[in-house]
N, CA, C and O atoms as a Tinker XYZ file with bonds, in Angstrom:
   268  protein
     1  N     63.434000   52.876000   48.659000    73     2
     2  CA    63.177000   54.297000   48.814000    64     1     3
     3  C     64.333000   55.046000   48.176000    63     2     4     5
     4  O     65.431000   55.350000   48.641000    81     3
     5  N     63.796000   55.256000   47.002000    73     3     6
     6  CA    65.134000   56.645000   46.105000    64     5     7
     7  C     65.046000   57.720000   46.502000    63     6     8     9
     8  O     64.594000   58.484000   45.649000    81     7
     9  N     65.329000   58.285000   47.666000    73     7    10
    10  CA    65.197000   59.659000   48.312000    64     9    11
    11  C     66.252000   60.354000   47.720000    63    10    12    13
    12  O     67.372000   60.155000   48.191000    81    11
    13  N     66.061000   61.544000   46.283000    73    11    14
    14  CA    67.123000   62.051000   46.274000    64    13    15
    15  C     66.912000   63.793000   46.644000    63    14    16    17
    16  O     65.852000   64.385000   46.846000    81    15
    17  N     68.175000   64.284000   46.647000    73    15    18
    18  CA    67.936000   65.702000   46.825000    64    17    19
    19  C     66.917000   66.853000   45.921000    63    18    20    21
    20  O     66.356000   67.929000   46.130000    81    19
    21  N     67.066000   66.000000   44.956000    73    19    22
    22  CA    66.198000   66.640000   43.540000    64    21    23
    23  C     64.749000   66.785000   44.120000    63    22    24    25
    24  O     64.060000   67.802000   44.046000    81    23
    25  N     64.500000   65.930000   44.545000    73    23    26
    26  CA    63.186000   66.047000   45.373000    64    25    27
    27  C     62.638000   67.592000   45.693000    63    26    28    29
    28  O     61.809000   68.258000   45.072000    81    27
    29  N     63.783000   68.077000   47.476000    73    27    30
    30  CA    64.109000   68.971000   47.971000    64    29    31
    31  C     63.719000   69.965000   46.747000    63    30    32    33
    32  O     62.509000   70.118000   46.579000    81    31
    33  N     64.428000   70.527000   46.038000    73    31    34
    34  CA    64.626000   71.211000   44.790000    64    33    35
    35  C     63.605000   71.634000   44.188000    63    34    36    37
    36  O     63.260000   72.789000   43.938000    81    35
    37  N     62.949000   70.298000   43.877000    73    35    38
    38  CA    61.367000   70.544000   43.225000    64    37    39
    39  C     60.764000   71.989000   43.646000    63    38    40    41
    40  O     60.630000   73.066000   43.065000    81    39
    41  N     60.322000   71.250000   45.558000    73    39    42
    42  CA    59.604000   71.721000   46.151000    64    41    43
    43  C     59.972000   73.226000   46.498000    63    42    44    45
    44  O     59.155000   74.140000   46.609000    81    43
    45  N     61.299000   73.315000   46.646000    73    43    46
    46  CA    61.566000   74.974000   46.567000    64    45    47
    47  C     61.266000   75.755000   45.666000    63    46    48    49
    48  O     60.704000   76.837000   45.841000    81    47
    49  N     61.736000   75.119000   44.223000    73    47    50
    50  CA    61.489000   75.947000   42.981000    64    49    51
    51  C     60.117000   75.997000   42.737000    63    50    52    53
    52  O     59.624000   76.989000   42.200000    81    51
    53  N     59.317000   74.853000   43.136000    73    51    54
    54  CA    57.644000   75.342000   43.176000    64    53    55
    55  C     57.314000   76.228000   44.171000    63    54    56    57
    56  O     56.337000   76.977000   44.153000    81    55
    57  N     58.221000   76.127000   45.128000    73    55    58
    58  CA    57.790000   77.750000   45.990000    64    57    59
    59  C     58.400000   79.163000   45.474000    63    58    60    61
    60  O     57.889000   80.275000   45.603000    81    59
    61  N     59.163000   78.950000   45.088000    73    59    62
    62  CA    59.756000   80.565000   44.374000    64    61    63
    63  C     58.826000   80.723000   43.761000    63    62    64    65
    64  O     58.003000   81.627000   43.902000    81    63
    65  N     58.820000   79.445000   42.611000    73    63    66
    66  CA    57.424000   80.190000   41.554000    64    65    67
    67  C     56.409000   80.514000   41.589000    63    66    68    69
    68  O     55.901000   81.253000   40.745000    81    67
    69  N     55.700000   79.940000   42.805000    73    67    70
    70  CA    54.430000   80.063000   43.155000    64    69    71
    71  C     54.110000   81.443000   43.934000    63    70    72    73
    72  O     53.059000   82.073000   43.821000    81    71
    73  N     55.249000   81.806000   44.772000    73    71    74
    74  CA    55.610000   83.482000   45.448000    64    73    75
    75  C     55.890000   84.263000   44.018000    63    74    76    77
    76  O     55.493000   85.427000   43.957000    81    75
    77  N     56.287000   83.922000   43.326000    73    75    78
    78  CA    56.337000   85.000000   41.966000    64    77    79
    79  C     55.021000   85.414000   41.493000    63    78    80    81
    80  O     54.535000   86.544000   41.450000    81    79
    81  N     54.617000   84.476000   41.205000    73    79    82
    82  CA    53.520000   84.446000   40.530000    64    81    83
    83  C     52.056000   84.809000   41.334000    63    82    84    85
    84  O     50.936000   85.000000   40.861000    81    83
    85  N     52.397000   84.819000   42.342000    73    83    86
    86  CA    51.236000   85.161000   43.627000    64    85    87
    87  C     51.345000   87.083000   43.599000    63    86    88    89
    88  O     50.474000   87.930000   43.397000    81    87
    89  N     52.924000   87.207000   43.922000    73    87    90
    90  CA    53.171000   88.628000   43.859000    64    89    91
    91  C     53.032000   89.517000   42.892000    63    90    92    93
    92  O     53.145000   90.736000   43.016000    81    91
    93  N     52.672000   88.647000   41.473000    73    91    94
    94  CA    52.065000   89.498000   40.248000    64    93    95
    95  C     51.233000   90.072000   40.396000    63    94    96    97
    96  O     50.933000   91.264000   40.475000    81    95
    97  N     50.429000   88.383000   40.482000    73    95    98
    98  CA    49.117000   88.759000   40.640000    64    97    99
    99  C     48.229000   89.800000   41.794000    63    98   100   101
   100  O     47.070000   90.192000   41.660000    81    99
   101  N     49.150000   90.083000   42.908000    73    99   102
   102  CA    48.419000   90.771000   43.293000    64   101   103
   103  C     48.727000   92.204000   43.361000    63   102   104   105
   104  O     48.060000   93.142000   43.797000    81   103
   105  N     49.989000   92.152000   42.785000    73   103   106
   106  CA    49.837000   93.810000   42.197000    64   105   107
   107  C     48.975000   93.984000   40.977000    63   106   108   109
   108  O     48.527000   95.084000   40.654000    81   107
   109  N     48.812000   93.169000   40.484000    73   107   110
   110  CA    47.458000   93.493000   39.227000    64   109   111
   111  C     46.208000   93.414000   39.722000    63   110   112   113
   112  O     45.173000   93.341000   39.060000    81   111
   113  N     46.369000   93.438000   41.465000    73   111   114
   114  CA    44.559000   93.644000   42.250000    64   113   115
   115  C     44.078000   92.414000   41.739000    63   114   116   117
   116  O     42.897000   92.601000   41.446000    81   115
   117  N     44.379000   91.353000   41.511000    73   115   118
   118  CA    43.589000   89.970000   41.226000    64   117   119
   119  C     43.753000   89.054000   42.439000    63   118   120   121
   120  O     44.082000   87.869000   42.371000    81   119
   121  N     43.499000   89.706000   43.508000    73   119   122
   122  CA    43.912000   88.911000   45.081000    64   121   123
   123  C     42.837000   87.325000   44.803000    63   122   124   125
   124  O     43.443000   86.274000   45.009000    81   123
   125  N     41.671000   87.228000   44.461000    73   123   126
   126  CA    41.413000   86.481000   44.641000    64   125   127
   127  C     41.959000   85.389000   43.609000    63   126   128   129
   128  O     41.507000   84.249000   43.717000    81   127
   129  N     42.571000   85.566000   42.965000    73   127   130
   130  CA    43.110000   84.185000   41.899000    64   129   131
   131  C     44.569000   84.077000   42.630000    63   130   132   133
   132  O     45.097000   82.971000   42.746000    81   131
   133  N     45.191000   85.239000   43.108000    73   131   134
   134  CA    46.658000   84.943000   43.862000    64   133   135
   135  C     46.510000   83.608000   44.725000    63   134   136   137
   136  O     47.210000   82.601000   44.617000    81   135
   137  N     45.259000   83.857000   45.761000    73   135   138
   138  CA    44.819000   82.897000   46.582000    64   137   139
   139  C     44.801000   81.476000   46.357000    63   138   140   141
   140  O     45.328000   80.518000   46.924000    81   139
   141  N     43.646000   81.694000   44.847000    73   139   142
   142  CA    43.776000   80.394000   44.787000    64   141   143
   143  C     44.856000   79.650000   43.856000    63   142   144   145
   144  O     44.443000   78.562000   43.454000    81   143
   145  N     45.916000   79.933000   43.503000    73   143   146
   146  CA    47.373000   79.607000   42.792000    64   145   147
   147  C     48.023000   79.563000   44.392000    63   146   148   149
   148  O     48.537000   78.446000   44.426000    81   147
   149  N     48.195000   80.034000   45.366000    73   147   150
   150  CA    48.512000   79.808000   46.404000    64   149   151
   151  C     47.869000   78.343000   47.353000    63   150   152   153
   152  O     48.479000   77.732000   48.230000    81   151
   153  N     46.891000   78.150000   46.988000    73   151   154
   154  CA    46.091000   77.185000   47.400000    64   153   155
   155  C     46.500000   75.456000   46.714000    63   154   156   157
   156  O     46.692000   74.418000   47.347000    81   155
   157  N     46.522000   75.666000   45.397000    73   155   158
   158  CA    46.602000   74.907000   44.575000    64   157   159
   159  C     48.366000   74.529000   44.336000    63   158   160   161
   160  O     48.690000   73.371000   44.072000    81   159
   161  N     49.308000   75.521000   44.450000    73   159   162
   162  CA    50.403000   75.097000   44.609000    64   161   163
   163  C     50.526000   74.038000   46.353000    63   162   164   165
   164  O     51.106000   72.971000   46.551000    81   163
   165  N     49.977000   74.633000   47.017000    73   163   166
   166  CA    50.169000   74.167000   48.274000    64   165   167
   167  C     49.445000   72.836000   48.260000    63   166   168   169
   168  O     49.710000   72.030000   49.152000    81   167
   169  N     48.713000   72.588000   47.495000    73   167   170
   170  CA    48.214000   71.013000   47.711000    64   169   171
   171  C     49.171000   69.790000   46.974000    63   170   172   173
   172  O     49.315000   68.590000   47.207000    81   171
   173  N     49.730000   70.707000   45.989000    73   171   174
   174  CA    50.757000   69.969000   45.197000    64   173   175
   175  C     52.128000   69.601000   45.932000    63   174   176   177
   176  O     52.635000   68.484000   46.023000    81   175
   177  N     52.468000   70.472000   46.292000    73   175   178
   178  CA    53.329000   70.056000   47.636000    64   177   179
   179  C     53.072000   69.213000   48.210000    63   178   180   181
   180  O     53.625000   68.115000   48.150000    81   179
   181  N     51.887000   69.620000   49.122000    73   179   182
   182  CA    51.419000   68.512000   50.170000    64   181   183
   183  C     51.151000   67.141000   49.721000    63   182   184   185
   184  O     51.535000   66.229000   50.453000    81   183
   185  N     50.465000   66.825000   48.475000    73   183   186
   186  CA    50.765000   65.352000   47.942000    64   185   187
   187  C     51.925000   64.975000   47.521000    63   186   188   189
   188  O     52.202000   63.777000   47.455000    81   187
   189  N     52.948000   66.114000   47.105000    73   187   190
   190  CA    54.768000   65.116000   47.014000    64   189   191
   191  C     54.992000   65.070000   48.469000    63   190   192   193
   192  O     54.859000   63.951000   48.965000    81   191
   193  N     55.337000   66.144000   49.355000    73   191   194
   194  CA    55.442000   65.613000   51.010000    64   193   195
   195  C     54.549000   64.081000   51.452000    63   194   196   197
   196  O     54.957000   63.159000   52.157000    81   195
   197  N     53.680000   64.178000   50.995000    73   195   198
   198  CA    52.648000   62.715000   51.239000    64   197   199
   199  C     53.333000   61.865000   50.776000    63   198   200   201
   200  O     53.982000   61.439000   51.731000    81   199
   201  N     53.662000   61.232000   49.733000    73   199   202
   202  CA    53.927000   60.680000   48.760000    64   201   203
   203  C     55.478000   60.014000   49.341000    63   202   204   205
   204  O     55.835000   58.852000   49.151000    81   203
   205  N     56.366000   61.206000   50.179000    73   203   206
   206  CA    57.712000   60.906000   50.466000    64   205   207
   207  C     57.185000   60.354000   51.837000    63   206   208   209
   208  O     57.815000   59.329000   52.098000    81   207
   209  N     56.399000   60.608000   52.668000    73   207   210
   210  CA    56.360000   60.127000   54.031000    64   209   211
   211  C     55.723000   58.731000   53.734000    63   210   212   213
   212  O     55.984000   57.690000   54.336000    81   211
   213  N     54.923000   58.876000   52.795000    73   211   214
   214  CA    54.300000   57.153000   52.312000    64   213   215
   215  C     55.417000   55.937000   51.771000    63   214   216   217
   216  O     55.516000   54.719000   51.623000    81   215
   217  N     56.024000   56.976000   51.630000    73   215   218
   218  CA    57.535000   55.503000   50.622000    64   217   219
   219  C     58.376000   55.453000   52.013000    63   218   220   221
   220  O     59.033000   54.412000   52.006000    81   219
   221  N     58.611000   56.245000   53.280000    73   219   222
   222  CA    58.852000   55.999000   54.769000    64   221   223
   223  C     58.485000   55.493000   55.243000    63   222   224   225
   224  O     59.242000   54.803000   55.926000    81   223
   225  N     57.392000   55.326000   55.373000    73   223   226
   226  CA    56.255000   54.119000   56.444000    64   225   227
   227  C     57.022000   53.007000   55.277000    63   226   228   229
   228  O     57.833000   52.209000   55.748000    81   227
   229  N     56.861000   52.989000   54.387000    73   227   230
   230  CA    56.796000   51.311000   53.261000    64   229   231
   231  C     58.213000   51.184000   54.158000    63   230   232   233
   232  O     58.293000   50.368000   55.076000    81   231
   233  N     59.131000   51.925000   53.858000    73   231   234
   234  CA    61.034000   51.339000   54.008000    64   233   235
   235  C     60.955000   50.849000   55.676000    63   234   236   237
   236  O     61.276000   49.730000   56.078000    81   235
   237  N     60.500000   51.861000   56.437000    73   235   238
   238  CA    60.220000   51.264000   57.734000    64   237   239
   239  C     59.667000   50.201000   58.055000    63   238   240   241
   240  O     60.004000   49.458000   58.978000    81   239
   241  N     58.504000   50.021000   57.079000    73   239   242
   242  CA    58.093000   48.445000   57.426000    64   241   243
   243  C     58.627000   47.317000   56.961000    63   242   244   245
   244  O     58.488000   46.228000   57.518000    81   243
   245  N     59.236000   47.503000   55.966000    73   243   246
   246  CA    60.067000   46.703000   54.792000    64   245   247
   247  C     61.154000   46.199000   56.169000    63   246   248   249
   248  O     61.112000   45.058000   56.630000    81   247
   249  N     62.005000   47.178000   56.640000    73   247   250
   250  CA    62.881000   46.671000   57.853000    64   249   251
   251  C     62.655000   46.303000   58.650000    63   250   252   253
   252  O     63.310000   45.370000   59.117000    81   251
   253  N     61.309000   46.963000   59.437000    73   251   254
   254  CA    61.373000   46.339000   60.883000    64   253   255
   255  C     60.257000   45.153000   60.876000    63   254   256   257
   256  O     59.975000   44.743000   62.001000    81   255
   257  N     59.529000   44.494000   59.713000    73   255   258
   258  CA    58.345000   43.850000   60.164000    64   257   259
   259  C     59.061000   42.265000   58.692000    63   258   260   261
   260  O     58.550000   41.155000   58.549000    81   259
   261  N     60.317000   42.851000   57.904000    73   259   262
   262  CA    60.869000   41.476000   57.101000    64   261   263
   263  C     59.701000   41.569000   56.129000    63   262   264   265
   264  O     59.092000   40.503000   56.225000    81   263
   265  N     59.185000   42.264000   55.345000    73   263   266
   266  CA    58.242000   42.134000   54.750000    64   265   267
   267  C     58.839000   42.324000   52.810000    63   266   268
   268  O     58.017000   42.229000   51.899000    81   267
C-alpha cells in the first residue's frame, strides 16, 4: 500500500476545481449542467476514496490473515 499525500492533494484540487467551475456555471443560469459537473466530479472522488479503502482491506489482510 503506497499511501502517499499526493493522493490527499488530488482530491482537494478536484474539489476547488469542481466549486470553480460549478460557481461559473451557475452564474451563467446553467444550474442544471452545474449539477451535473457536481455529480460527476463527486463520483470520481468516490471511486479514488474506493480504490484507497480497497488497497486497506488488501494491507489488512495481507497482515492479519499471512496471505
Amino acid at each position: 500500500m503506497n499511501f502517499d499525500v499526493n493522493t490527499i492533494f488530488q482530491i482537494a484540487g478536484i474539489g476547488i476545481i469542481l466549486s470553480m467551475i460549478t460557481t461559473i456555471l451557475k452564474q451563467m443560469d446553467k444550474k442544471e449542467v452545474a449539477d451535473w459537473v457536481t455529480l460527476i466530479g463527486f463520483v470520481v472522488i468516490l471511486y479514488m476514496v474506493a480504490t484507497l479503502v480497497n488497497d486497506l482491506f488488501q494491507e489488512i489482510q495481507r497482515v492479519f490473515l499471512f496471505h
